[in-house]
N, C-alpha and C positions, 0 to 999 in steps of 0.2 A: 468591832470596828477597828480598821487601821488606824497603827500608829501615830503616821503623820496627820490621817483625817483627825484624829481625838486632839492632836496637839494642836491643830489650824480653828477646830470649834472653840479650844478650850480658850483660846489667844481672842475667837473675836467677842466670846461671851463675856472676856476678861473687860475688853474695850467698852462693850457697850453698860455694861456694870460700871465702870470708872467714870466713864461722858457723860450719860443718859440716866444714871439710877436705874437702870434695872434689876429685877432682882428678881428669886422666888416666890410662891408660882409663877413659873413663865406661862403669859396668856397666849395663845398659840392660834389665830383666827383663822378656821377653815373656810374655803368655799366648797363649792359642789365638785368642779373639777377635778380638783386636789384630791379631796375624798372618794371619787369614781376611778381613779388613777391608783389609787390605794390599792380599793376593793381590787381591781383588772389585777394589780400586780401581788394581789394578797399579802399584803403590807399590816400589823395589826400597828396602827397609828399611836395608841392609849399604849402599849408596851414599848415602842420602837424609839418615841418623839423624846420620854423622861433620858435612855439610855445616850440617844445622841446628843442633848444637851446637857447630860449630868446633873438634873435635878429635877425637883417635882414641875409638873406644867398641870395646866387647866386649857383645855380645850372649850374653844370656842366657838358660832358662828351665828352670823345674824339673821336676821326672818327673812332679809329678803333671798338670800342665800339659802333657805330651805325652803321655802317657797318653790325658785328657780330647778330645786332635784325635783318635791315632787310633779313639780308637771313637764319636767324633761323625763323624754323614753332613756331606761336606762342600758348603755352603751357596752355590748357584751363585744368580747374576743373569742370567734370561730374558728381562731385559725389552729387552733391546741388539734 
Protein backbone atom coordinates (compact mmCIF):
# COMPACT_ATOMS: atom_id res chain seq x y z
CA UNK A 1 0.00 0.00 0.00
CA UNK A 2 1.04 3.63 -0.57
CA UNK A 3 2.40 5.85 1.61
CA UNK A 4 -0.19 8.49 1.68
CA UNK A 5 -3.22 5.73 1.25
CA UNK A 6 -1.72 3.90 4.73
CA UNK A 7 -1.27 7.32 6.46
CA UNK A 8 -5.14 8.58 5.26
CA UNK A 9 -6.49 4.82 6.70
CA UNK A 10 -4.41 5.21 9.50
CA UNK A 11 -5.84 8.99 10.48
CA UNK A 12 -9.50 7.94 9.92
CA UNK A 13 -9.21 4.48 11.94
CA UNK A 14 -7.51 6.83 14.49
CA UNK A 15 -10.96 8.89 14.34
CA UNK A 16 -13.34 6.47 14.49
CA UNK A 17 -11.32 4.65 17.61
CA UNK A 18 -11.36 8.03 19.43
CA UNK A 19 -15.45 9.05 18.65
CA UNK A 20 -17.13 5.71 18.27
CA UNK A 21 -14.99 3.06 20.32
CA UNK A 22 -14.14 1.22 17.75
CA UNK A 23 -11.76 -1.38 17.97
CA UNK A 24 -10.42 -4.86 17.20
CA UNK A 25 -11.69 -7.19 15.43
CA UNK A 26 -12.89 -4.91 12.99
CA UNK A 27 -16.42 -6.32 11.79
CA UNK A 28 -16.40 -5.86 8.24
CA UNK A 29 -20.20 -6.49 6.62
CA UNK A 30 -20.21 -7.89 3.16
CA UNK A 31 -22.89 -8.01 0.65
CA UNK A 32 -23.10 -9.97 -2.55
CA UNK A 33 -21.84 -7.17 -4.78
CA UNK A 34 -18.99 -6.29 -2.99
CA UNK A 35 -17.90 -9.89 -2.82
CA UNK A 36 -18.67 -10.73 -6.79
CA UNK A 37 -16.63 -7.45 -7.45
CA UNK A 38 -13.83 -9.12 -5.53
CA UNK A 39 -14.05 -12.46 -6.94
CA UNK A 40 -14.28 -10.34 -10.95
CA UNK A 41 -11.12 -8.48 -9.80
CA UNK A 42 -9.41 -11.38 -7.86
CA UNK A 43 -9.09 -9.61 -4.76
CA UNK A 44 -8.54 -12.30 -1.86
CA UNK A 45 -10.77 -10.17 0.80
CA UNK A 46 -9.52 -12.42 4.17
CA UNK A 47 -5.74 -11.40 3.18
CA UNK A 48 -6.18 -7.83 1.74
CA UNK A 49 -9.02 -6.23 4.32
CA UNK A 50 -6.60 -7.16 7.83
CA UNK A 51 -3.41 -5.48 5.63
CA UNK A 52 -5.37 -2.27 4.71
CA UNK A 53 -6.74 -1.60 7.94
CA UNK A 54 -3.78 -2.70 10.08
CA UNK A 55 -5.43 -5.20 12.20
CA UNK A 56 -7.38 -8.31 12.79
CA UNK A 57 -11.09 -8.09 11.08
CA UNK A 58 -14.01 -10.55 11.12
CA UNK A 59 -15.81 -10.83 8.22
CA UNK A 60 -19.26 -10.62 8.05
CA UNK A 61 -22.65 -10.91 6.15
CA UNK A 62 -26.23 -11.40 6.78
CA UNK A 63 -28.83 -14.17 5.48
CA UNK A 64 -30.42 -11.92 3.46
CA UNK A 65 -27.35 -11.04 1.69
CA UNK A 66 -26.63 -14.73 0.95
CA UNK A 67 -29.58 -15.50 0.15
CA UNK A 68 -29.52 -12.63 -2.59
CA UNK A 69 -25.82 -14.40 -4.32
CA UNK A 70 -27.33 -17.79 -4.30
CA UNK A 71 -30.18 -17.13 -6.38
CA UNK A 72 -28.50 -14.25 -8.43
CA UNK A 73 -26.66 -15.69 -11.83
CA UNK A 74 -23.33 -15.11 -11.17
CA UNK A 75 -21.88 -12.20 -13.18
CA UNK A 76 -18.60 -13.37 -15.21
CA UNK A 77 -16.06 -10.89 -17.23
CA UNK A 78 -15.62 -11.96 -21.10
CA UNK A 79 -14.06 -9.53 -22.04
CA UNK A 80 -10.18 -11.05 -20.85
Amino acid sequence: MKITRQKHAKKHLGFFRNNFGVREPYQILLDGTFCQAALRGRIQLREQLPRYLMGETQLCTTSISQEGTHSAPIMEDNSM
